[in-house]
C-alpha positions in Angstrom: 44.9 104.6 185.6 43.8 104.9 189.0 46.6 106.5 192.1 48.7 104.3 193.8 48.2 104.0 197.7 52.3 105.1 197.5 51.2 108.5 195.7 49.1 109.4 198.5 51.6 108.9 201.8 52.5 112.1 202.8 56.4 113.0 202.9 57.5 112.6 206.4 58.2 115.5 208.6 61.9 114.5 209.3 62.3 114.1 205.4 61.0 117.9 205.0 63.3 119.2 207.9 66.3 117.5 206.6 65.8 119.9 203.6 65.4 122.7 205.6 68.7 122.1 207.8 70.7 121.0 204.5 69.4 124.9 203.1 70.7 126.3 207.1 73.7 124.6 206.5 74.6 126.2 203.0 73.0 129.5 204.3 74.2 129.9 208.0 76.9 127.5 209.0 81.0 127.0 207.9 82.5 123.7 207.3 83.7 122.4 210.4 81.4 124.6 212.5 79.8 122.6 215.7 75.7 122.8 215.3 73.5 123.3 218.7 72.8 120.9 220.4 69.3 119.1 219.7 67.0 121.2 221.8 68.2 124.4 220.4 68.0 123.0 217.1 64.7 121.4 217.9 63.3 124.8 219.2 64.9 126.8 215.9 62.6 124.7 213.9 59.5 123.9 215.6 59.9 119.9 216.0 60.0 117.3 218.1 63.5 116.1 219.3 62.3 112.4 218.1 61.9 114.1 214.2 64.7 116.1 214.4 67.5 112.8 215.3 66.0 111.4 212.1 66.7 114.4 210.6 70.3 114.6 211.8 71.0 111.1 211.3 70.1 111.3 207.5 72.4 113.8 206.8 75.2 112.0 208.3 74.4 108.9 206.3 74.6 111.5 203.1 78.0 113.3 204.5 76.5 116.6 205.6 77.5 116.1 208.7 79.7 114.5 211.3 79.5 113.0 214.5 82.8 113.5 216.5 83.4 112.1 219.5 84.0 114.5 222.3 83.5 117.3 219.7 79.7 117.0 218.7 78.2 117.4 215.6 79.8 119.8 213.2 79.1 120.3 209.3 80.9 117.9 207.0 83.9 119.7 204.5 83.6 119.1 200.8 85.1 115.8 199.0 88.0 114.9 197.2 88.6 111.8 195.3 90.3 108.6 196.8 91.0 105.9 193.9 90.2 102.6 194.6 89.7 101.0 191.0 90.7 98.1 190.4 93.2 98.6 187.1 95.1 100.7 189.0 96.4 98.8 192.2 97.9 95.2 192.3 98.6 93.0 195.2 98.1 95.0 198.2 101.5 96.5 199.3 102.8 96.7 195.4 104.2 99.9 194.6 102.0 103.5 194.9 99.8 101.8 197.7 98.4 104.4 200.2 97.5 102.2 203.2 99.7 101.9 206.0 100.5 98.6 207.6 99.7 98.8 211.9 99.9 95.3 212.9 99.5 91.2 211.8 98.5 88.6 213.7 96.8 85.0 213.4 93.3 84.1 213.7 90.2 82.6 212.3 88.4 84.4 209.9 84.4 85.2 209.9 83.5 82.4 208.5 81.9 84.6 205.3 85.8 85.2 204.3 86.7 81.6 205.2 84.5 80.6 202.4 85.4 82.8 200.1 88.7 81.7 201.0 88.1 78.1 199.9 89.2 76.9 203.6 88.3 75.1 206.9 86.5 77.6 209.1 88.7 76.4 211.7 92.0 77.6 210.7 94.3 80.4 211.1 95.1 83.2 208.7 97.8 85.8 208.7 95.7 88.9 209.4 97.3 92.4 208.3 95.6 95.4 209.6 96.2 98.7 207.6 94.8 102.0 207.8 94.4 105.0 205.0 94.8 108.0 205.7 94.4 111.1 203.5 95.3 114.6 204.2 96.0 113.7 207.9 92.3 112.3 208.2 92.0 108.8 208.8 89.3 107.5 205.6 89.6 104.0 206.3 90.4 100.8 207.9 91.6 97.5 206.3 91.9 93.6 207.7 93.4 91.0 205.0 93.0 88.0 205.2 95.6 85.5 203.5 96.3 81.6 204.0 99.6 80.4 205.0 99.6 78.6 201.7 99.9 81.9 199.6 102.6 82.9 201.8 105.0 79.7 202.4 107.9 81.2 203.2 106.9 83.8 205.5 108.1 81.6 208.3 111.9 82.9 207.8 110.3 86.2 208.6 112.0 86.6 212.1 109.4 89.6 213.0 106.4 87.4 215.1 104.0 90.2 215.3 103.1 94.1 214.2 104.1 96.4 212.0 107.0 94.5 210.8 105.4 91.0 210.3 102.3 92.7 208.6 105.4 94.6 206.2 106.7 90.8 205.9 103.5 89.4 204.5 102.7 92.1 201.8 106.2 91.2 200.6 105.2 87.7 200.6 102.0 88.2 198.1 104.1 90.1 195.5 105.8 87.0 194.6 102.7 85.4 193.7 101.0 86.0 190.2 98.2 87.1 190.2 95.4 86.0 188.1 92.4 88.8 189.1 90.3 90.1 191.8 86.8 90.8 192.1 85.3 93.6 194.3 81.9 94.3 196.3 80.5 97.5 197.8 77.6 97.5 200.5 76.7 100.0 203.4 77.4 99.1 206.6 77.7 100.1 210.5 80.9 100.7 212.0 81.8 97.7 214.4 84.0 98.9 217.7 87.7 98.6 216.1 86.9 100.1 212.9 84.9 103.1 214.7 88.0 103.8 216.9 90.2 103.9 214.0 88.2 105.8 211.7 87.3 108.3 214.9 83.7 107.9 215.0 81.2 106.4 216.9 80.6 102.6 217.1 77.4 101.8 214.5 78.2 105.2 212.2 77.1 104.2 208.7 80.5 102.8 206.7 81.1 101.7 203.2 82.4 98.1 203.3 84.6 96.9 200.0 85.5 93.5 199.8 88.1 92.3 197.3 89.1 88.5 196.6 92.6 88.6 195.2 93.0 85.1 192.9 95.9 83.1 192.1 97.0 79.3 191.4 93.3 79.0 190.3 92.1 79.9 193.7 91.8 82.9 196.3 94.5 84.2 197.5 93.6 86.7 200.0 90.6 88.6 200.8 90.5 92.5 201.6 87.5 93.8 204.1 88.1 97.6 204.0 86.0 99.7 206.1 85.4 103.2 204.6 83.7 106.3 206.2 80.5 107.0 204.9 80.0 109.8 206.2 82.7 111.4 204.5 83.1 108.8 201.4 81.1 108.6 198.0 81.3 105.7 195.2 81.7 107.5 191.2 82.2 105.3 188.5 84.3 106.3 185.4 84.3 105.1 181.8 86.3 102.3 182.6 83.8 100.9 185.3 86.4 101.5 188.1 85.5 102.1 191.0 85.9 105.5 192.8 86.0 106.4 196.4 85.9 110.6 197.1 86.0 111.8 200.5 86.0 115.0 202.7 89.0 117.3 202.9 89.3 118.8 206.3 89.4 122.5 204.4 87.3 124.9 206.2 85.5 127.5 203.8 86.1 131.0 204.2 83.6 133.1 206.6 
């Protein structure tokens, strides 16, 4: 069988020096330690600043590294495991839930969660925003989305707005029964909010999960959570839930 035109491209120089910084980082830096800056780094190994951003970038997207704003780029600290499978939780706000509620208000949705919603992509949901955070780090960033029809009575909530409302609605979904929830996983970029939550950089890579929560034979809400994936990594157990691990802000003795 004759070679494939595939077997003969060469491996790109930025793939070769990401292997050699991954070994300088094991070898020669701490976790948490801030790296040179780019012409050092692109003078220590013989490349061109171009090939070494690829470089850089590619280890960030694997969680090697961060990029911190106003700090620089320092090298990533080992992962620990965040549970996000789906046996484990129920409506979000039930009982053992780790994400904190910051603030509700009313808008239209995108319309891609209008429609998974069932709705008019004209109208107003409640919109609870909630934040994870784990070992003081901030790991994710959350919007849900829910109808006023899976929350009827929410309007004897006197709270109009923030942490209180948002505290309001959760309470609201537990009295529904609920009938299942499906869940998706892509890669994404950080848009502007979730970057200044998460304390990155607008466009860093993230891990987007979306969960429809279903009820009355519908969707009830809809869950866009916004992980870092620069510090976040999806395992799958026995079960087929799904695991999110992230860095520990540990540093490793020198």
């Amino acid at each position: 069988m004759g070679t494939t035109q595939l077997d003969t491209v060469p491996e790109p120089k930025y793939w070769h020096l990401k292997t050699v910084l991954s070994e300088a980082l094991d070898s020669d830096f701490a976790v948490g330690e801030i790296l040179p800056n780019e012409r050092e780094l692109a003078a220590r190994f013989g490349v061109a600043r171009a090939t070494l951003r690829q470089a850089l970038e590619q280890l960030e997207l694997e969680g090697r590294l961060q990029r911190r704003r106003g700090v620089g780029t320092t090298v990533a600290p080992p992962r620990v495991g965040v549970d996000v499978g789906t046996s484990q939780h129920g409506w979000p706000g039930a009982a053992g839930d780790s994400w904190q509620p910051v603030d509700c208000t009313s808008a239209v949705p995108p319309v891609a969660v209008a429609r998974m919603l069932d709705g008019d992509c004209d109208n107003e949901v409640h919109v609870v925003r909630r934040i994870r955070v784990t070992h003081g780090q901030p790991v994710a960033a959350e919007l849900l989305y829910v109808p006023a029809a899976s929350v009827p009575d929410l309007a004897a909530i006197d709270s109009p707005s923030g942490a209180a409302r948002a505290r309001g609605v959760l309470r609201e979904l537990q009295r529904l029964a609920m009938e299942g929830q499906d869940r998706a996983v892509e890669l994404g970029s950080a848009r502007a909010d979730d970057a200044k939550e998460l304390d990155r950089l607008p466009g860093a890579p993230v891990l987007v999960v979306t969960t429809r929560y279903f009820a009355h034979g519908g969707t009830a809400a809809v869950s866009v959570a916004t992980y870092r994936a620069d510090t976040c990594r999806l395992t799958f157990g026995d079960s087929g839930d799904l695991e999110i691990s992230h860095h520990t802000q540990e540093r490793r003795a020198s």
